[in-house]
N, C-alpha and C positions, 0 to 999 in steps of 0.2 A: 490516587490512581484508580482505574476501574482494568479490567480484566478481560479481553475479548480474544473470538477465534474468528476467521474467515472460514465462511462455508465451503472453500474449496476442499478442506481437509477430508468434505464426505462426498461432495458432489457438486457436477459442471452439466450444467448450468442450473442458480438456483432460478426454484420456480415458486409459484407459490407455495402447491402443496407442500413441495420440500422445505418452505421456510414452515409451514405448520409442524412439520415433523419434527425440526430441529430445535425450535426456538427451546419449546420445555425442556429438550437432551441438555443444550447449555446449562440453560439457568440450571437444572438438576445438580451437573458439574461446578457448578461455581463460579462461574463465568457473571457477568454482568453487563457486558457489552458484546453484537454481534459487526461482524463487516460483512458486507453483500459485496461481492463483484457484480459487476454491471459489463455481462457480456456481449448481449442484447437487448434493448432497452426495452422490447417487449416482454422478455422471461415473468418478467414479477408482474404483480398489479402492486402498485405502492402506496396506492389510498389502503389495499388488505392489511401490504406487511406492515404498514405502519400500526396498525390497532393491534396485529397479532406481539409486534415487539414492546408493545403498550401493556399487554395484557399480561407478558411476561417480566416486564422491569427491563427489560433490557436497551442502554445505548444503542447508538447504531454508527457507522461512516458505511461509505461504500469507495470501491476499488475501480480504474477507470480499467480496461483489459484494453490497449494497446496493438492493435494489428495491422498488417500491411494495409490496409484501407484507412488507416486514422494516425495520422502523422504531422505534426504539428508544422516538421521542417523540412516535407520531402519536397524534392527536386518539382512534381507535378502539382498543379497548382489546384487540381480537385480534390487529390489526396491529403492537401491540405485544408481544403474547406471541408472536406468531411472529417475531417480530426476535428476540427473546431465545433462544428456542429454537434457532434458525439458527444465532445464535451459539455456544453451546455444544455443533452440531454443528460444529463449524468448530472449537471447540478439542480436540475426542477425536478431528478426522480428523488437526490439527496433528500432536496426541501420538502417534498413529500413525504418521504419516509419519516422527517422528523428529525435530519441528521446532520449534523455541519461541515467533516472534515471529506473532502473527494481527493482520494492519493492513488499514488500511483506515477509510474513514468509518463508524467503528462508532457510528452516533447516528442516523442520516436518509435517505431513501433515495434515492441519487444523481438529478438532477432534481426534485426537491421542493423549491421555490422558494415563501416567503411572504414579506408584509411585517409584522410581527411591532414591538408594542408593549414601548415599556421592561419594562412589567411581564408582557406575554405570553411574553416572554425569560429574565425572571427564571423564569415559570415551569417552561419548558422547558428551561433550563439544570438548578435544583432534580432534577427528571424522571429527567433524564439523569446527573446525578451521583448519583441512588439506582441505575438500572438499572445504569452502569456497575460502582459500588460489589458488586453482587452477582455482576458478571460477570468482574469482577481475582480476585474473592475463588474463583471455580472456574475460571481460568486458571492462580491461581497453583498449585492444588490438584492443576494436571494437566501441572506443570512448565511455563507457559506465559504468556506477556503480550502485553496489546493493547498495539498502536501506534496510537493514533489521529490518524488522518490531516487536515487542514485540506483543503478544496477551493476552488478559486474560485468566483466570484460566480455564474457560468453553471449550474455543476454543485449549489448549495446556499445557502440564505443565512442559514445558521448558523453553520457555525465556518468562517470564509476565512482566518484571518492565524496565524501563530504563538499570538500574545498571547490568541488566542480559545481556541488549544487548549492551553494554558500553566492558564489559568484553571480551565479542566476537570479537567485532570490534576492539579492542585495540591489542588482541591476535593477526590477520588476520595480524593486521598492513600493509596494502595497500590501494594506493588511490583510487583502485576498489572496497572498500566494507567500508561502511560507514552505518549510524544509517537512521530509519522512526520511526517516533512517533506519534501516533493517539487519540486522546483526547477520543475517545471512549471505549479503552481498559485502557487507563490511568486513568481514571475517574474509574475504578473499582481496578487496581491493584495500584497506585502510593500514597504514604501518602501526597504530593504535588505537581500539575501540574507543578508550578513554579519553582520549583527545580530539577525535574525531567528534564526537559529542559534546563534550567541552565548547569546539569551536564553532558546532552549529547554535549553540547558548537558547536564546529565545527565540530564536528562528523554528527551533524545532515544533512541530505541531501534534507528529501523530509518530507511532515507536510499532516495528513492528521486531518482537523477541522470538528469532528461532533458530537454530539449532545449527551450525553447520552443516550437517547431510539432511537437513528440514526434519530433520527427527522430532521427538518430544525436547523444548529446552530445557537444558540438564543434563542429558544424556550424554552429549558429544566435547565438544574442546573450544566453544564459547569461551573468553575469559568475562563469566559471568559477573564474579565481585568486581571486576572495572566497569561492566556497564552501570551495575549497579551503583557504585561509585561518583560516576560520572552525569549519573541522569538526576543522582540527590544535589551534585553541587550544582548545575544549572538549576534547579528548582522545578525538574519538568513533572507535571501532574498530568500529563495527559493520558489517553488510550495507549494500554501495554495489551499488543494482539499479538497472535500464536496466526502465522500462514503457512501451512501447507498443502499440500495434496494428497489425491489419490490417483494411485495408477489402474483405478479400476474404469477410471474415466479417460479413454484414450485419447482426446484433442486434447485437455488439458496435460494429460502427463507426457505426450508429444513435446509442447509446446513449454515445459517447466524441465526437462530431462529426469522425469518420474520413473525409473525402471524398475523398482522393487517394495516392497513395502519397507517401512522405517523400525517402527513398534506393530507387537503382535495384531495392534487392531487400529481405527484411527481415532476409536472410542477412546484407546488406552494413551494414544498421542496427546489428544486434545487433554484429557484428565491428569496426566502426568505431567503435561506441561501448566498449565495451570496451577493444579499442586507445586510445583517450585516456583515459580512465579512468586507468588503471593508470598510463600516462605522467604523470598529474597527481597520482595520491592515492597510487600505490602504496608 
């Protein structure tokens, strides 16, 4: 397994210089893998961050960020070509960067909350399992796979649980589009972390480990030894990432329900959670 944090924990949006800042703060920590959110496809230069995540040893994925203008299944049919479009800038900045996995709720755009009939589901599942289908099919083309990510109920009310994004991916059936699963949104939607991972098996591609209140993990009411449990009996070797935020950044901590800090610092987040981490999975 290798060890990574999203830059959200310090700052929205990254940019170059802030990925110069940050890269050596990780690795210093222990880390060995970084994730970029991809808020703007302009923020980075990605021919840079690639040499600077070079120079430091560090992995990389990067994060799709989801907004009302990028929706894979909304009702207006621009708003869906520019979801699509986003996305497949988001896998030539990946391949640039040097990085394989692109996750994230690649389907709807975070806060987009309906109530949706059996068959208005069916439709938008159908939707999303065409767009997907053509979007594995130019990830894989560009050495590259989505992890699609489940959100809780707050954040989405389309795919919340495993079993919702098991369904998806099984439909896509391509080795471009594969399962994420985040102990933060599972910890509210899942009846068992342990199972829920269990049943995303090899599906699963990319783990993101954080805390119930986004804390340091370790801190809060995870049942950690089941995740940990459950991620040894699938066999899963992939990226174990720490996301959180800072509310010092106000569109993101709008847009996350960031109200306060978690740990004294978000130096002491990312290094404390890492530190357990590694004591549980490594």
């Amino acid at each position: 397994m290798r060890f990574g944090v999203n830059s959200w924990v310090w700052v929205s949006p990254l940019t170059t210089d802030e990925l110069r800042r940050l890269a050596p703060l990780v690795k210093n920590m222990g880390f060995d893998w970084f994730e970029i959110p991809i808020e703007n496809v302009g923020d980075l230069d990605y021919g840079i961050g690639a040499q600077i995540l070079r120079d430091h040893g560090l992995g990389v994925s990067a994060c799709a960020a989801m907004g009302g203008d990028r929706d894979l299944i909304h009702p207006d049919g621009a708003i869906r070509a520019n979801g699509m479009s986003y996305i497949r800038q988001c896998i030539e900045a990946l391949q640039t960067l040097g990085g394989a996995n692109l996750v994230g709720p690649i389907y709807s755009a975070v806060g987009r909350t309906w109530q949706a009939t059996p068959d208005e589901r069916a439709r938008d599942i159908d939707l999303l399992v065409k767009q997907l289908g053509e979007l594995a099919v130019y990830a894989s083309d560009h050495g590259c796979v989505l992890g699609i990510e489940p959100l809780n109920r707050f954040e989405t009310s389309f795919i919340n649980t495993a079993a919702q994004g098991i369904e998806v991916v099984d439909r896509v059936d391509h080795v471009g589009c594969k399962l994420m699963l985040d102990t933060f949104h599972m910890n509210i939607e899942e009846k068992s972390l342990g199972a829920a991972i269990r049943a995303a098996g090899s599906r699963l591609v990319h783990f993101h480990a954080c805390e119930n209140d986004r804390g340091a993990p370790g801190s809060g009411n995870v049942t950690w030894d089941e995740v940990a449990g459950a991620l040894k009996a699938v066999g899963y070797d992939g990226p174990i990432v720490i996301e959180s935020f800072t509310d010092k950044v106000k569109t993101i901590a709008r847009a996350a329900a960031i109200w306060r800090a978690f740990e004294p610092s978000q130096d002491a987040l990312a290094q404390n959670g890492v530190n357990f981490l590694k004591r549980l999975l490594a």
